[in-house]
C-alpha positions in Angstrom: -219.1 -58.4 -1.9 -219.9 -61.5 0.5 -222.4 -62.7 -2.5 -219.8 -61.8 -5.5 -217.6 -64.2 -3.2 -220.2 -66.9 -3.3 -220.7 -66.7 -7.1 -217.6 -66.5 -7.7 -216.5 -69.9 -6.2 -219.2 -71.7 -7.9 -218.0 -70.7 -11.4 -214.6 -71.8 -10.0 -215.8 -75.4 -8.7 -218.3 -75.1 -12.1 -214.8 -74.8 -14.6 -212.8 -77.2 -12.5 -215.4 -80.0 -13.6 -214.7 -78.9 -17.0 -211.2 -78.5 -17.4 -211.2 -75.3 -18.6 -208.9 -72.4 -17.8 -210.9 -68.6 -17.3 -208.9 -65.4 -17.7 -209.9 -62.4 -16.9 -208.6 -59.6 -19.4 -209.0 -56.0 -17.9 -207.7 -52.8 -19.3 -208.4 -49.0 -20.1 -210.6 -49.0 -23.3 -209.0 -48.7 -26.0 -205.6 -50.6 -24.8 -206.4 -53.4 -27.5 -207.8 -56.3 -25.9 -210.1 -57.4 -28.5 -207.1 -56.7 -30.6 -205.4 -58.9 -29.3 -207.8 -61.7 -28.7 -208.8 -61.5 -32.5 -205.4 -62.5 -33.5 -204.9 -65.4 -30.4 -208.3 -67.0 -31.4 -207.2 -67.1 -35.4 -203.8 -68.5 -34.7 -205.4 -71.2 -32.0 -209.0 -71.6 -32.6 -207.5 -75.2 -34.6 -205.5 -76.5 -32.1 -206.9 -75.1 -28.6 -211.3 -74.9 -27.7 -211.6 -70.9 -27.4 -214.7 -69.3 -26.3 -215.4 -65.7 -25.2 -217.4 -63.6 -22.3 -217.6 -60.0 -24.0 -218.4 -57.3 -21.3 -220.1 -54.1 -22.7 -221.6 -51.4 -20.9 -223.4 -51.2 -24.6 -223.6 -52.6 -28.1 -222.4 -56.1 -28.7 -219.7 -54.7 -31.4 -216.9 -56.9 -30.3 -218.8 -59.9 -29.6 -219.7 -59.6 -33.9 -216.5 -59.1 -34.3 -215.4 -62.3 -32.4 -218.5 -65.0 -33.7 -217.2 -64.3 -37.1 -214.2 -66.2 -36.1 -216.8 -69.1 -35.4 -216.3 -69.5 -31.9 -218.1 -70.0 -28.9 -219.0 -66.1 -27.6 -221.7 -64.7 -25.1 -222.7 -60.8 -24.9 -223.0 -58.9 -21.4 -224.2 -55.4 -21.5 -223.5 -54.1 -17.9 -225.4 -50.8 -18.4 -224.5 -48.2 -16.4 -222.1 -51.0 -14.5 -218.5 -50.2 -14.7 -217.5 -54.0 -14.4 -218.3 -57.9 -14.8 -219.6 -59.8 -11.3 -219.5 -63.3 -10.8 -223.1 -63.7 -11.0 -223.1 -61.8 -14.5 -220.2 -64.3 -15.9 -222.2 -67.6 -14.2 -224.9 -66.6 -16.5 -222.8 -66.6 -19.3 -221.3 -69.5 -18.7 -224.7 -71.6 -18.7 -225.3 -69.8 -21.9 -221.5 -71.1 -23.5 -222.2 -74.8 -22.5 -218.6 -75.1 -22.5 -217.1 -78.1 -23.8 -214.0 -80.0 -21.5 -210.9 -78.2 -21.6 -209.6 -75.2 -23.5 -209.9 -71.4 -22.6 -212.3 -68.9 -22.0 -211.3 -65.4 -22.4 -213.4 -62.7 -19.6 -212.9 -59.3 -22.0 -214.2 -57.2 -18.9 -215.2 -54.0 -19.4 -212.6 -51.2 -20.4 -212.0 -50.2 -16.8 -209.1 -49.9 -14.5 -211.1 -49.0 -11.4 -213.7 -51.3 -10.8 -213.0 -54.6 -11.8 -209.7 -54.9 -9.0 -213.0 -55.5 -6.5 -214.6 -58.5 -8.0 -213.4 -61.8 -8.9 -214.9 -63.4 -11.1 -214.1 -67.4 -10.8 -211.0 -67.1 -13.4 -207.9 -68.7 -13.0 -205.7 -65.7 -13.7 -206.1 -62.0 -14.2 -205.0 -60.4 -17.2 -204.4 -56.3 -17.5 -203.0 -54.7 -20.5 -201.8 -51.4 -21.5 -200.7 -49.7 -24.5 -198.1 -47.6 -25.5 -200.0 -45.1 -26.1 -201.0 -44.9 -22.9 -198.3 -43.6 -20.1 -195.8 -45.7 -18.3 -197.0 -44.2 -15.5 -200.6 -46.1 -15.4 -199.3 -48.6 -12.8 -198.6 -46.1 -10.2 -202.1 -44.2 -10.9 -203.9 -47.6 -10.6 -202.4 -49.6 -8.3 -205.4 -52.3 -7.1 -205.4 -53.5 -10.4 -201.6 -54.0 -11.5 -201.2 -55.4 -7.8 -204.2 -58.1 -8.2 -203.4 -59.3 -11.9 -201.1 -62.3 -12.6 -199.6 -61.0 -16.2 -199.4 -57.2 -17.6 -199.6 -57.8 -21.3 -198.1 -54.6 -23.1 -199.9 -53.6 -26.3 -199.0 -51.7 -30.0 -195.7 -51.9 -29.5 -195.1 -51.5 -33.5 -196.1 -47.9 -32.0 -193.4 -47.5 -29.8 -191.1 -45.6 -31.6 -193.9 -42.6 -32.3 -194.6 -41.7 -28.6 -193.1 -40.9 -25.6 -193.6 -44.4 -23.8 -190.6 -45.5 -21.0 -191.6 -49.3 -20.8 -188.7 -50.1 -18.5 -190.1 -47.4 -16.3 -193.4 -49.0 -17.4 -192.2 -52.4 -16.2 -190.3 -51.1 -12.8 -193.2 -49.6 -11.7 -195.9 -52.4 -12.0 -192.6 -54.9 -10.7 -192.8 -52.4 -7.3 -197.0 -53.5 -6.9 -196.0 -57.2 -7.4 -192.7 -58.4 -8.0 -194.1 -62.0 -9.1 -195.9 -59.9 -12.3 -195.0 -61.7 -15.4 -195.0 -59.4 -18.3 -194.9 -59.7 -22.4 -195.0 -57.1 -24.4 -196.7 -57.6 -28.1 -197.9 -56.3 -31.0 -200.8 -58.1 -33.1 -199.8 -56.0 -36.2 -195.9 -57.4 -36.4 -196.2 -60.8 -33.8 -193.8 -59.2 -31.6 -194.0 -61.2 -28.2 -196.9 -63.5 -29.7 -194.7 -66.9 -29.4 -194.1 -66.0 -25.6 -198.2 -65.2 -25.2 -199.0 -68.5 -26.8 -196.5 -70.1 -24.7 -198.0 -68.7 -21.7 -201.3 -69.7 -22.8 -200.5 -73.5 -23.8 -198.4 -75.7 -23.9 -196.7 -75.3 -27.1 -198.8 -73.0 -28.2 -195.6 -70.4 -30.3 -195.5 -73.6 -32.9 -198.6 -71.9 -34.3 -196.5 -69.2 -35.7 -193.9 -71.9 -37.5 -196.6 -73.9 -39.0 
């Protein structure tokens, strides 16, 4: 943990130089995180630098998926790993060459155990749930909700067909860290995307009013 510690500074001091904001993006597999980050990078890949870490335990599906966006996106297959480490993601980020300024998205791997432990360098910590998952996932996972800086709350177009509270949802993670800032979105119907961009950029909902 010392030498995650050690790594992870350097890819702090290493994106400070660069201007470039890191966010760590952790969730249960499945929640929608690549989802998500499909429909952020299409709406800002024009007016914002984008690149992506994709974090696998195998396959490099999503990272396909993402480079045929035409950004900047770099493949880690953890194996039998259960999370990204700081030395992993200072690899990577040799690899990106990253340009000055913008944002690079950590997908981490689905996992809401593991990746609580290990910072990675980023600037803030991202976790999102789905509906379809229960309201009760803050309460059963705790480290994570309580370490993050934003909950993003996915599929909410799918609200209406399962038994999801999200102001329990919401009153639970608020009781691990009352300083939690919280959007809840869909990427089918744009629900909560303005405030996302928002919290991205600066000025980042005009996107959706071009």
């Amino acid at each position: 943990m010392e030498e995650n510690v050690r790594y992870a500074d350097q890819n702090r001091r290493y994106l400070h130089e660069r201007g470039v904001r890191m966010l760590n993006v952790v969730s249960s597999p499945g929640a929608g995180k690549t989802t998500l980050l499909l429909r952020s990078i299409s709406d800002l890949k024009d007016r914002l630098s984008i690149s992506v870490i994709e974090g696998d335990q195998q396959t490099t599906r999503d990272a396909e998926r993402i480079a045929l966006t035409g950004i900047r996106v770099v493949q880690i297959n953890t194996g039998k790993a259960c999370h990204l480490d700081a030395q992993m993601v200072g690899r990577a980020l040799r690899e990106l060459d990253l340009a000055n300024g913008g944002i690079l998205f950590v997908e981490n791997v689905g996992n809401l155990v593991c990746p609580a432990d290990f910072d990675l360098g980023e600037e803030k910590r991202i976790v999102m749930l789905s509906v379809t998952e229960g309201d009760d996932k803050p309460l059963k996972y705790p480290n994570i909700f309580a370490s993050s800086d934003m909950m993003v709350v996915t599929k909410m177009d799918l609200s209406p067909y399962v038994d999801f509270d999200v102001k329990t949802c919401i009153l639970n993670a608020k009781r691990l860290k009352p300083s939690l800032e919280i959007i809840l979105t869909s990427a089918k119907t744009r629900e909560g995307l303005a405030q996302w961009y928002d919290w991205l950029c600066p000025e980042g909902s005009k996107v959706l009013h071009r």
